[in-house]
C-alpha positions as CSV (number, residue, x, y, z in Angstrom):
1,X,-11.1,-29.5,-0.4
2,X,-12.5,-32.2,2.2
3,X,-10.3,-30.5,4.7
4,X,-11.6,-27.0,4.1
5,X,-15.0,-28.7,4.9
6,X,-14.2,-30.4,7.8
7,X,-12.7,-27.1,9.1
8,X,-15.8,-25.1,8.5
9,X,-18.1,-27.9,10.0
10,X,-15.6,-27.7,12.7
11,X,-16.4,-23.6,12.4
12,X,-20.2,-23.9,12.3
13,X,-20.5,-25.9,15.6
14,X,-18.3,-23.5,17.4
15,X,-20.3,-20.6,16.4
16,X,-23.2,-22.5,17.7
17,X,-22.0,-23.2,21.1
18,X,-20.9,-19.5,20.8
19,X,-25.0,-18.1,19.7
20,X,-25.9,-20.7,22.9
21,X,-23.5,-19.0,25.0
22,X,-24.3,-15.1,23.7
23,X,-28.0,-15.7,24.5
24,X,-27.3,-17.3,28.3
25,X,-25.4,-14.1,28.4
26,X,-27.7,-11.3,27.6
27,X,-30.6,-13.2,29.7
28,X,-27.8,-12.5,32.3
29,X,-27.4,-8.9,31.7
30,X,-30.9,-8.2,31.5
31,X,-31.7,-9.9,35.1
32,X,-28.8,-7.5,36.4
33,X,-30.7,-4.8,34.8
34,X,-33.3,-4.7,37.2
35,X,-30.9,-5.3,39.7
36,X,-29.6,-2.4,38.9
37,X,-32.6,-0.2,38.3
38,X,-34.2,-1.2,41.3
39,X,-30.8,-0.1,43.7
40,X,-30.8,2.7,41.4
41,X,-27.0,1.7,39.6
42,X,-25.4,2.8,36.7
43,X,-25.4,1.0,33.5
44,X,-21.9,1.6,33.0
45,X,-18.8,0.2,35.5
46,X,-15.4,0.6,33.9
47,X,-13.5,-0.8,36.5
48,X,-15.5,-4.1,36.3
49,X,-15.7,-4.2,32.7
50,X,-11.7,-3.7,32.7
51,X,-11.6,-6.5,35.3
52,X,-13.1,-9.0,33.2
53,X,-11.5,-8.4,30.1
54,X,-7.9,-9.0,32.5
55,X,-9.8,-12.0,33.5
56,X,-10.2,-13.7,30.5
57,X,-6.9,-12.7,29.2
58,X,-5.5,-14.8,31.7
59,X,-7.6,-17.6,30.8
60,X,-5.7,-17.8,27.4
61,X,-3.3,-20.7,26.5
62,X,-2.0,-18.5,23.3
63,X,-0.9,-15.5,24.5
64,X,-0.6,-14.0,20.9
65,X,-4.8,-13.4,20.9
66,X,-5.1,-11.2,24.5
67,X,-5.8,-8.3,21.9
68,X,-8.5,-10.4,19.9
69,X,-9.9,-11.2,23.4
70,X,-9.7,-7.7,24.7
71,X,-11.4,-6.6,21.5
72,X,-14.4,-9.0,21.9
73,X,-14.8,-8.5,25.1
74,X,-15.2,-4.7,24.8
75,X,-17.9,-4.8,22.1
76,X,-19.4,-7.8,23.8
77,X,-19.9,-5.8,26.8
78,X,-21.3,-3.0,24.9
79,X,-23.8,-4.9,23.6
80,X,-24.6,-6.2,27.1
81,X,-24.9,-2.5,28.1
82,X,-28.2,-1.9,25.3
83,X,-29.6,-5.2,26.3
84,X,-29.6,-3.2,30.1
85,X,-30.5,-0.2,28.8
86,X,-33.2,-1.1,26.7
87,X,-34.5,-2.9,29.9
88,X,-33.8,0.1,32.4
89,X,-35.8,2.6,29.7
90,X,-38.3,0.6,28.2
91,X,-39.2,2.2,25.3
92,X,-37.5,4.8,26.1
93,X,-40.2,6.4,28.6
94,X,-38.4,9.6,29.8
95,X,-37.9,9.8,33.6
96,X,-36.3,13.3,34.6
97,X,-35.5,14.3,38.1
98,X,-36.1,18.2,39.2
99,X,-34.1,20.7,37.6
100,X,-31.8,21.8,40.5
101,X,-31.5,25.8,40.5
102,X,-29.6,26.5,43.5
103,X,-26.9,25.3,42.2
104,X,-24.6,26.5,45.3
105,X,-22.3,25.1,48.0
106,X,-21.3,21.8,46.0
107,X,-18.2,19.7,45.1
108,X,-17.4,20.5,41.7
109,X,-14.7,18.7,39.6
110,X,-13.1,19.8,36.3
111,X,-10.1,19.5,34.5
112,X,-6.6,21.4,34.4
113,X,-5.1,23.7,37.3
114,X,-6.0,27.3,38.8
115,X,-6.2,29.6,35.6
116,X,-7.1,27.2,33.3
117,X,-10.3,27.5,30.9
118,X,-12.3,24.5,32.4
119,X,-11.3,26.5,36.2
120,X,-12.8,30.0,34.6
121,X,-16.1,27.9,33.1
122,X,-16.8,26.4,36.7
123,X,-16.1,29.9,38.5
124,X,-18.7,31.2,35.9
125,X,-21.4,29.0,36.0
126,X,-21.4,27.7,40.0
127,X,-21.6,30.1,42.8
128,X,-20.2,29.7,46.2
129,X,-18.8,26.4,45.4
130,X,-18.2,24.2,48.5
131,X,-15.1,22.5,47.0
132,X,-13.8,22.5,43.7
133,X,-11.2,19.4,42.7
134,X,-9.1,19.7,39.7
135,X,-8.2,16.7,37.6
136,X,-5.5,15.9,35.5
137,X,-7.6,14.0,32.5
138,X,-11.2,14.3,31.0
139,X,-12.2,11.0,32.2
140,X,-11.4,11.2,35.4
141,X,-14.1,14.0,35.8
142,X,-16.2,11.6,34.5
143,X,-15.1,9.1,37.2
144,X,-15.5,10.7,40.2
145,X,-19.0,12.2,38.9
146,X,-20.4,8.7,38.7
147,X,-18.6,7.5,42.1
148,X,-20.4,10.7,43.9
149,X,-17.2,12.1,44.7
150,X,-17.9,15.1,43.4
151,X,-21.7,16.2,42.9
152,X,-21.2,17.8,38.6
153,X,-18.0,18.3,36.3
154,X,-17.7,20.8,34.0
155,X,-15.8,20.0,30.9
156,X,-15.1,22.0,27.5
157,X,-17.2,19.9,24.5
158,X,-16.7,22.1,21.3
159,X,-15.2,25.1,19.9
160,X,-16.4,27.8,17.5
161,X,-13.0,27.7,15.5
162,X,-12.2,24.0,15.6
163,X,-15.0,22.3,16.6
164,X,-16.3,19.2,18.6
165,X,-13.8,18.0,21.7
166,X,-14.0,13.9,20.7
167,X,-12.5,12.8,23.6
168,X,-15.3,14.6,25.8
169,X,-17.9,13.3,23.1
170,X,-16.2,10.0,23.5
171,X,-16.7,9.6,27.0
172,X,-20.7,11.1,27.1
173,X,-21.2,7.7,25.3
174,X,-19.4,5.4,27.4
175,X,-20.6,7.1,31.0
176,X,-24.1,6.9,32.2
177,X,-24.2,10.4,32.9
178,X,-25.8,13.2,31.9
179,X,-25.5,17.1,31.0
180,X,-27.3,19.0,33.2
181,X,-25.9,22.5,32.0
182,X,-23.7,24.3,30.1
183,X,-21.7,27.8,30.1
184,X,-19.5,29.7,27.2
185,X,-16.1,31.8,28.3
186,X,-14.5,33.5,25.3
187,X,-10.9,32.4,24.4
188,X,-8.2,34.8,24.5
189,X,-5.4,32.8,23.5
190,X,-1.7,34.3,24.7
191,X,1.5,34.0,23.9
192,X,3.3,33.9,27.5
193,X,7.1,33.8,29.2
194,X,9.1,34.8,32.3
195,X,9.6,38.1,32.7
196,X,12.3,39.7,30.5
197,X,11.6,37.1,27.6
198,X,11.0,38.7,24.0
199,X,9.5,37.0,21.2
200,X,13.0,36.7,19.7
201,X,13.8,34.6,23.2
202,X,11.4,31.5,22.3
203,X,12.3,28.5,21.4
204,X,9.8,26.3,22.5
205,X,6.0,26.7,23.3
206,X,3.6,24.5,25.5
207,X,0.1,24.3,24.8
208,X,-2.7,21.9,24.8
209,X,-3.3,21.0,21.3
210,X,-6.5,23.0,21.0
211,X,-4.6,26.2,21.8
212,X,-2.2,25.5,19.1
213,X,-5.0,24.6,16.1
214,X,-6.5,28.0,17.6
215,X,-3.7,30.0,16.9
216,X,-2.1,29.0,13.2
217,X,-1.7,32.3,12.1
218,X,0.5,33.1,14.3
219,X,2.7,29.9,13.9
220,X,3.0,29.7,10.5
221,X,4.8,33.1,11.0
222,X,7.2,31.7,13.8
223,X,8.1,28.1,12.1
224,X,11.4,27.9,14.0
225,X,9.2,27.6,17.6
226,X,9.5,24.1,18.5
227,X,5.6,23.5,19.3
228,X,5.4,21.1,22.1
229,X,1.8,19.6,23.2
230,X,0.9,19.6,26.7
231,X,-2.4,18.5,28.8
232,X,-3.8,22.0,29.1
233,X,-2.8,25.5,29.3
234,X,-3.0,26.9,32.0
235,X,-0.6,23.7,33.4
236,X,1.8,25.0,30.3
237,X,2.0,28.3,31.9
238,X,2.5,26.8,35.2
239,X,5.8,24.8,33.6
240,X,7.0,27.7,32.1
241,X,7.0,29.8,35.5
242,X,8.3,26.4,37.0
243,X,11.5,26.4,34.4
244,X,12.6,30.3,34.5
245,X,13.7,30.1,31.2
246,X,13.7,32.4,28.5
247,X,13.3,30.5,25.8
248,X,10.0,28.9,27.0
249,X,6.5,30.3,26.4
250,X,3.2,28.8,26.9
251,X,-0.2,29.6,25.1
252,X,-2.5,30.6,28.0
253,X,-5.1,32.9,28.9
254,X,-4.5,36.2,30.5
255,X,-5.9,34.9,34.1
256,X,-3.2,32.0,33.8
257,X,-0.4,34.8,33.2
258,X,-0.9,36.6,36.3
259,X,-1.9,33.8,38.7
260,X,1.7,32.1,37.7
261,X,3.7,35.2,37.8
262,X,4.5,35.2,33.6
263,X,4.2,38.3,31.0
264,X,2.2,38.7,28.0
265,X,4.7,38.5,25.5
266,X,2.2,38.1,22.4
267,X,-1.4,39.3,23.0
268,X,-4.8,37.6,20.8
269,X,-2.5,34.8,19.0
270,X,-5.7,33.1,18.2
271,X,-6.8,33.0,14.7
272,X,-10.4,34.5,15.5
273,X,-10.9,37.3,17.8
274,X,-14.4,35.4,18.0
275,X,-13.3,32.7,19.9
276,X,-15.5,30.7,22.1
277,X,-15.4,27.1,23.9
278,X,-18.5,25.8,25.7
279,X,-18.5,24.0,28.0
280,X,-21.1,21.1,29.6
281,X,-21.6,20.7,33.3
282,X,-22.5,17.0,33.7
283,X,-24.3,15.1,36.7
284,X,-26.0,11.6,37.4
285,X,-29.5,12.5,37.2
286,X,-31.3,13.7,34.0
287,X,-32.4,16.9,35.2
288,X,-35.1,19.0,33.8
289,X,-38.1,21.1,34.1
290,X,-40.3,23.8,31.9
291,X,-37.5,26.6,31.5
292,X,-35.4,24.0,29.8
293,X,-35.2,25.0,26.2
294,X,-32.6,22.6,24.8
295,X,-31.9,18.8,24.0
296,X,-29.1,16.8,23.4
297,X,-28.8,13.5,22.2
298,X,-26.4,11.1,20.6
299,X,-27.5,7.7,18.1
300,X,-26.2,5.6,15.5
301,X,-27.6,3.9,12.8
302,X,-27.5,0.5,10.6
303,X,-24.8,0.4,7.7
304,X,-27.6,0.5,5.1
305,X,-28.4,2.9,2.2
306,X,-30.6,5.9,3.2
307,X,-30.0,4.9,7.0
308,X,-29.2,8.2,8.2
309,X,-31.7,10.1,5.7
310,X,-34.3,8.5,7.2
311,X,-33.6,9.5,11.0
312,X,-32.9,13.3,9.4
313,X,-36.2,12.8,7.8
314,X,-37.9,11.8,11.7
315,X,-36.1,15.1,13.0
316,X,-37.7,17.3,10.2
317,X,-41.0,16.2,10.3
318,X,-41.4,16.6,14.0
319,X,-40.0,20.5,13.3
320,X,-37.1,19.9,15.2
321,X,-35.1,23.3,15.1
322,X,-31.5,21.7,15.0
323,X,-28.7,23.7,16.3
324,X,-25.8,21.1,15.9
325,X,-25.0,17.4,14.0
326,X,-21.6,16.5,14.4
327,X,-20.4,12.5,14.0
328,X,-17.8,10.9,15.7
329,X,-16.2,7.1,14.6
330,X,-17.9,4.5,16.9
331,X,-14.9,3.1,18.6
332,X,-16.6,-0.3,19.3
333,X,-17.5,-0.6,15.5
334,X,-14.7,0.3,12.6
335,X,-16.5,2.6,10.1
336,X,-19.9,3.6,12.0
337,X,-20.5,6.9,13.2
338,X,-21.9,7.9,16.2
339,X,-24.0,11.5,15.4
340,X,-24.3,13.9,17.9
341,X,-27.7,16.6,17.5
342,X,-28.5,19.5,19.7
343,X,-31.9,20.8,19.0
344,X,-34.7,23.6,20.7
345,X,-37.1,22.2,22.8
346,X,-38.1,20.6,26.3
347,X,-39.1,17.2,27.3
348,X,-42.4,18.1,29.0
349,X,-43.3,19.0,25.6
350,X,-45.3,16.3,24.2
351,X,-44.1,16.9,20.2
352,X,-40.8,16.9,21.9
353,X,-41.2,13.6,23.6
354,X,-42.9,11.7,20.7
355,X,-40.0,13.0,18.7
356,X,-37.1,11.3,21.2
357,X,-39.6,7.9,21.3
358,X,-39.2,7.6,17.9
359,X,-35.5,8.6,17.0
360,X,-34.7,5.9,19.5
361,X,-36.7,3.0,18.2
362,X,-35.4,3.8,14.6
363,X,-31.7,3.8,16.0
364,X,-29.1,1.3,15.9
365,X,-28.4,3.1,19.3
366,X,-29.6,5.8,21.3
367,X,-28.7,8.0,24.2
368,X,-30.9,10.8,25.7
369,X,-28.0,13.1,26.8
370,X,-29.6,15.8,28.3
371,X,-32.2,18.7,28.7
372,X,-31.0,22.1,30.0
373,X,-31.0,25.7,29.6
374,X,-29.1,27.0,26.7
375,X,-26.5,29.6,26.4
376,X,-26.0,31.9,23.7
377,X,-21.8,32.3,23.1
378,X,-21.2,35.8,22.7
């Protein structure tokens, strides 16, 4: 028993030194807060934060804790991020640059190939685009937004049949960006092969997972197809045309078929003839002026009883008109939720304002995503 506490006196002076240490720190984030407010920076550096957690890896004697350290690390840089960003918008006064409606001649980044969905959403919504750059993962759009090598990305974020994209939702709380727009294409989900191939042919289908959750029906009704997951579609029909096999199909949209030379074998797979996928177009500045009629926004709250009731309760009594809540697990905190909430309404609308003030102060964490024009999906 003496041992047990001398190890937890042992315990109690460490975690001293470490409250010391914590505090030095976050007086050290907040002066680079105004570092980086005043040189106009982002809150959020990847690469860096990556760089440290290397860093202190390396500083370990016992390599069996470099996950522990990793793990630390990452939430302790979180929480170094809402020390900045508490600094950077003091409570949470709402700075918005113009709304930018020419919206033409720019260098535009989303992801997939020619022909995929993300492709059709940015030939939709942009017009006489400069130069439009394909990438091969989500978070690489988000990358090269926040470097300025490309001026917005456009990037799917939910569907009508199978909901939220969390990876996308993921990354809008990591990146210190924001969404600026948004468009809706309709989803014609088909079933496509080389020329000559029957259904009888297939043996194997490539799709990005979304296109096979969209299209179960059908499946369940051709169990002997090996499904195979793949980044996107329009790159499945792409490897199908690449492999001139018969027995390969890919679930793609019409546009995909013909730009890669491969036949409809299977029209409307998709579950719901109804299907739509919107899509965000996201950009550094918060952008926003009086024909902005919708807000996004993302927070979390404390672990408590009634915690989330209560910021319901804020949204209600300000009228809010909420057109989405959908939660997501926090990755830097086992067993918290992150909620995402779309509601009507502009930020030069003082009710609107007042409303955002005091969702954030009765957060755990906030995050004004965006204010934009909404689109109807139909």
């Amino acid at each position: 028993m003496e041992l047990l506490e001398d190890y937890r006196v042992e315990i109690d002076k460490i975690d001293r030194e470490i409250t010391q240490l914590l505090e030095k720190r976050m007086n050290v984030a907040k002066a680079i807060s105004k570092y980086k407010m005043e040189n106009n920076m982002q809150i959020f550096h990847p690469d860096r934060e990556k760089m440290v957690i290397e860093k202190n890896k390396g500083y370990l004697e016992n390599k069996e804790y470099e996950e522990l350290v990793e793990s630390f690390y990452d939430n302790l840089m979180y929480l170094s991020r809402l020390v900045q960003q508490k600094e950077i918008y003091p409570e949470n006064k709402i700075y918005t640059k113009p709304y930018k409606n020419d919206r033409e001649n720019l260098v535009v980044g989303y992801q997939g190939v020619a022909g995929s969905f993300g492709n059709e959403a940015m030939l939709k919504y942009f017009k006489n685009i400069k130069e439009a750059k394909s990438y091969e993962k989500f978070e690489e759009v988000f990358k090269a937004v926040e470097s300025g090598e490309i001026e917005y990305g456009i990037l799917p974020v939910e569907n009508s049949s199978t909901g939220g994209i969390g990876t996308v939702e993921d990354l809008l709380k990591e990146y210190n960006l924001y969404i600026v727009g948004e468009e809706c294409i309709k989803i014609s989900q088909n079933l496509v092969g080389i020329k000559g191939a029957t259904v009888d042919d297939i043996k194997e289908v490539y799709s990005h997972p979304q296109g096979f959750e969209q299209s179960t029906k059908f499946f369940d009704k051709h169990k002997n197809y090996n499904l195979i997951p793949y980044s996107n579609t329009a790159i499945s029909a792409k490897l199908v045309s690449d492999l001139k096999d018969k027995s390969k199909a890919a679930i793609a949209s019409e546009r995909a078929a013909k730009l890669y030379d491969l036949k409809i074998i299977k029209k409307d797979v998709n579950d719901l003839k109804n299907n739509y996928t919107r899509f965000i177009v996201i950009g550094r500045d918060l952008e926003c002026d009086e024909t902005c009629d919708k807000v996004s926004i993302l927070f979390s709250v404390e672990d408590t009883s009634g915690g989330l009731y209560n910021l319901i309760r804020d949204i209600k009594e300000f009228g809010l008109n909420m057109s989405k809540i959908e939660s997501r697990p926090n990755r830097n905190n086992p067993w918290n939720y992150i909620f995402f909430v779309d509601f009507d309404g502009n930020l030069f609308d003082e009710n609107i304002k007042q409303a955002v003030n005091v969702i954030s102060r009765n957060s755990k964490y906030f995050k004004l995503l965006g204010c934009y024009r909404d689109i109807k999906c139909k």
